[in-house]
C-alpha positions in Angstrom: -59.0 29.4 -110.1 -60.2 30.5 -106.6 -58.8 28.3 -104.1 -59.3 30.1 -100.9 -61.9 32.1 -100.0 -62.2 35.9 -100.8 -64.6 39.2 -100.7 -65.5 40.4 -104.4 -65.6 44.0 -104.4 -67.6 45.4 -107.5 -70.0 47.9 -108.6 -73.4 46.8 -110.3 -75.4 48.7 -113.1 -78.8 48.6 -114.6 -79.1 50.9 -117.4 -83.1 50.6 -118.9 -83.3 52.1 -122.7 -87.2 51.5 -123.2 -89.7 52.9 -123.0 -88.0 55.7 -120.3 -84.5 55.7 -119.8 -83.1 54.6 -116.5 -79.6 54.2 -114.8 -78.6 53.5 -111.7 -75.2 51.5 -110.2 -73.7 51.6 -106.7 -70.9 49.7 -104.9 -71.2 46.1 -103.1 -69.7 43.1 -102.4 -69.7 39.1 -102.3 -68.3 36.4 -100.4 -66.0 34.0 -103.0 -66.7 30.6 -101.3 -64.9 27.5 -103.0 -67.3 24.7 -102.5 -68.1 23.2 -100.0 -68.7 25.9 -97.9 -70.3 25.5 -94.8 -71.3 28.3 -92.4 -69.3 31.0 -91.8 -70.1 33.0 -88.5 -69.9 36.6 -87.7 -71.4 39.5 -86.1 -70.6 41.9 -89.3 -71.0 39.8 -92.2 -71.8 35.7 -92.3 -72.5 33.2 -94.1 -75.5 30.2 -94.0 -76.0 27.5 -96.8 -79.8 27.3 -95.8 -79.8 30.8 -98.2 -78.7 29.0 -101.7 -79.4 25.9 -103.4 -82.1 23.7 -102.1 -82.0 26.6 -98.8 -82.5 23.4 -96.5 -78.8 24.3 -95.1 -77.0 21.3 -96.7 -74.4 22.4 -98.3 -75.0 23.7 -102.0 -72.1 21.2 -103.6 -74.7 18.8 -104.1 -77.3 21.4 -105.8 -74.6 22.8 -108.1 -73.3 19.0 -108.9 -76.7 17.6 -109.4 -77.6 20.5 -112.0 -74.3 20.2 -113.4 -74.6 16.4 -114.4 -78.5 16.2 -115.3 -77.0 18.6 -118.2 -73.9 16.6 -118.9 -71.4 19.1 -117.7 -70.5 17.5 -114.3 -67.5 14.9 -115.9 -65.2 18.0 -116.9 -65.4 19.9 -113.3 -63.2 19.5 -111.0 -63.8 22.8 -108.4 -67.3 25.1 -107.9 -66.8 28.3 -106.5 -69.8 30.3 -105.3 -70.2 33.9 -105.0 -72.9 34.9 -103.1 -74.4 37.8 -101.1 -73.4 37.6 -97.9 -75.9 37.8 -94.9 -75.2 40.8 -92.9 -76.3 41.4 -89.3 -78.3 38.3 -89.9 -80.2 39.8 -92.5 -79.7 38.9 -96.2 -81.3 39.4 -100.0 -79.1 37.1 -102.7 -80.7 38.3 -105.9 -78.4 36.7 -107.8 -75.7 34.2 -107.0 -73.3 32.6 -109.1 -71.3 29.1 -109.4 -67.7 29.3 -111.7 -67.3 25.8 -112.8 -63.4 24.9 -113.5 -62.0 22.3 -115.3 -58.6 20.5 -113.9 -56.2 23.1 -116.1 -58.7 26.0 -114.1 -60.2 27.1 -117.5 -64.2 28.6 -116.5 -66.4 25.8 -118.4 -69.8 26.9 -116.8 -71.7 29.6 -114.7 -74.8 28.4 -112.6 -76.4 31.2 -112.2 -79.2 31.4 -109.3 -81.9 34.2 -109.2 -84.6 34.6 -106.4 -86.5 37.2 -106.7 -89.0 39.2 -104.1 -91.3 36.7 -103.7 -89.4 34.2 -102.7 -89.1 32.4 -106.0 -85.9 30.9 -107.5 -84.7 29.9 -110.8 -81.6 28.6 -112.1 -79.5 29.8 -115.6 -77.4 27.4 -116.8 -74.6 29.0 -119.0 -72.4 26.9 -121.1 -71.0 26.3 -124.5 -72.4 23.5 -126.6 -68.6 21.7 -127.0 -67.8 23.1 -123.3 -65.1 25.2 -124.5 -64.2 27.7 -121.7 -65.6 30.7 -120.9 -63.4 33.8 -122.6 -64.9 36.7 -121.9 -65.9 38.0 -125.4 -68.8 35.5 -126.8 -72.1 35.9 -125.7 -74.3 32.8 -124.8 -78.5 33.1 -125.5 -81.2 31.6 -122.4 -85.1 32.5 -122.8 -86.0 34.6 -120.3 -89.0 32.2 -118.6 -88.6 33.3 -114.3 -90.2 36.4 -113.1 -87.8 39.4 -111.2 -88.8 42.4 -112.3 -92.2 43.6 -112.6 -91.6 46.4 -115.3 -90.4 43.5 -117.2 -92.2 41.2 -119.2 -91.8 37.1 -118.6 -90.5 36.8 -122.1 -87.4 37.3 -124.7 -84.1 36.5 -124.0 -81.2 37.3 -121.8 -77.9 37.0 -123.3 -74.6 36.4 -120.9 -71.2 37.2 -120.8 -68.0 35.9 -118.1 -64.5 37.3 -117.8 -62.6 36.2 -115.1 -58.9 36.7 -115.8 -56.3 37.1 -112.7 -58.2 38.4 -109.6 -60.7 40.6 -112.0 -64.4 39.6 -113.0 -66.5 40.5 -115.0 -70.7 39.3 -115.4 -72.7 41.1 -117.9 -76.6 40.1 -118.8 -78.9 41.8 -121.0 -82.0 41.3 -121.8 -83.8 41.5 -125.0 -87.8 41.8 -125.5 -90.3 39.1 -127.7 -88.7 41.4 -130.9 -84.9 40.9 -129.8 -85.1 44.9 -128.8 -82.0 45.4 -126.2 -84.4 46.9 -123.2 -81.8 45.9 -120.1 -78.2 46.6 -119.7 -76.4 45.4 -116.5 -72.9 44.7 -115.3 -71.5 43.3 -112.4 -67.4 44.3 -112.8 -65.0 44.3 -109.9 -62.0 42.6 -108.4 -61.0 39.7 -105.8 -59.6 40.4 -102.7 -58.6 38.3 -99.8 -60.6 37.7 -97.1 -59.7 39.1 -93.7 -60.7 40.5 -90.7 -59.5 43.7 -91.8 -60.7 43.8 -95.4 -64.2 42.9 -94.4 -64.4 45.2 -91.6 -63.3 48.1 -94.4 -65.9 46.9 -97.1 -68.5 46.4 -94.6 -67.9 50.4 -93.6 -67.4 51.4 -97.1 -70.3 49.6 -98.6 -72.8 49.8 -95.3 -75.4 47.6 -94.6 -75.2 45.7 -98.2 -77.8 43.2 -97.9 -80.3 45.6 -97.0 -79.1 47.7 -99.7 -80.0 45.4 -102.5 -83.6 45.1 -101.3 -83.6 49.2 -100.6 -82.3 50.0 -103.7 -84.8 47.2 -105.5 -88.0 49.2 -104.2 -86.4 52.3 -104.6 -85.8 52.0 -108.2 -89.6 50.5 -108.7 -90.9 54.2 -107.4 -88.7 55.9 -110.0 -90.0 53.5 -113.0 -93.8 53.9 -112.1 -93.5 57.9 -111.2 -91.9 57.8 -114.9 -94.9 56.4 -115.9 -93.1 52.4 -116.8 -96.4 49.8 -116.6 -96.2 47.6 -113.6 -96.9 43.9 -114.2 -98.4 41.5 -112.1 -96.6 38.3 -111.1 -97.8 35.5 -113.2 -97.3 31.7 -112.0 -94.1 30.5 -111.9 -93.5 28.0 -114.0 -92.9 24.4 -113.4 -89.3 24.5 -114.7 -86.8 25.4 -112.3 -83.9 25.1 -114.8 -83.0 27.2 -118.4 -79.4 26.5 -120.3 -78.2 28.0 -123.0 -76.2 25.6 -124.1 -78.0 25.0 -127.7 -78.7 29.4 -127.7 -74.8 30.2 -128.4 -74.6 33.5 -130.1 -72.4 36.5 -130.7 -73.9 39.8 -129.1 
């Protein structure tokens, strides 16, 4: 279990099978925050609760608990640790950000997991086992797929998640199935914990330049690769009212 916080150095991939192959990964990282966190300054990298949670700049603890215990999960945790993009020169795209629920023996019991996407939208994945077993890396858990990110991607079928975290190494997987459980999406998030210091942040910022803007660079990029290979583009549709999908009652092997 994180107890201090830490940089997460890993390397993202999307790999599209239908109807055009596509692939793509590239390096990154995240601040590890145990929770609370409240802001972090810096002139490289920083960090502002205002960018997660109810982005009002309290302090997401109350988001992640409040979610946690209108499911029934809250009784069992004993620490949240986020892992979030961090802003960088003041500028900062999260498109995903994730809450490891422990137990008191440090066992992962649920991931929060906390999309926005380009239009400023945000939805929440709830991922945890019916019986709130731990987390161990091999069995897959099942969420309808109901929030809008891509827009080569229809608002339908299911992704399915997977969490390792053992030592300082972890591991994220999601795919995503269409309306007639066809695997279309592969993606990975793997890498490793690292501490955080002034020295290893000033060597990932370097390494890994300008991340934030990255993500949103490498977002549009990859949209003019999927329409010059000819992939449909689909208009946003209304979000829907609810803000909130768990998988605890989807549990399935992959």
């Amino acid at each position: 279990m994180v107890i201090h916080p830490q940089l997460y150095v890993a390397k993202v991939m999307h790999k599209r099978l239908f109807p055009k192959k596509n692939l793509f990964w590239y390096g990154l990282y995240y601040l590890v925050l145990p929770l609370p966190a409240k802001t972090i300054p810096g002139r490289l990298i920083s960090f502002c609760p205002k960018d997660v949670g109810y982005r009002d700049g309290s302090d997401p603890t109350s988001w992640a608990r409040n979610i946690l215990a209108s499911h029934g999960l809250n009784e069992k945790i004993k620490k949240i640790v986020l892992i979030t993009m961090p802003r960088v020169l003041g500028y900062v795209f999260n498109p995903v950000s994730f809450y490891l629920c422990f137990d008191h023996e440090g066992h992962l019991l649920t991931v929060l997991c906390e999309v926005h996407n380009t239009f400023g939208e945000q939805h929440t994945y709830v991922c945890s086992h019916d019986d709130q077993r731990p987390l161990d890396g091999e069995e897959w858990l099942e969420a309808d797929k109901v929030f809008h990110v891509s827009p080569f991607l229809e608002r339908a079928g299911t992704y399915k998640f997977r969490f390792s975290l053992k030592d300082n190494h972890l591991g994220i997987w999601i795919d995503y199935f269409d309306e007639e459980n066809r695997k279309q999406l592969i993606t990975s998030l793997v890498g490793k914990l690292t501490p955080i210091t002034r020295e290893t942040i000033r060597q990932n910022f370097w390494r890994h330049p300008l991340v934030a803007f990255k993500a949103i660079l490498m977002i549009h990029w990859q949209a003019l690769m999927l329409l010059k290979k000819g992939i449909q583009y689909i208009s946003k549709p209304k979000q829907l009212g609810v803000k909130i999908t768990t998988s605890r009652k989807k549990n399935v092997n992959k």
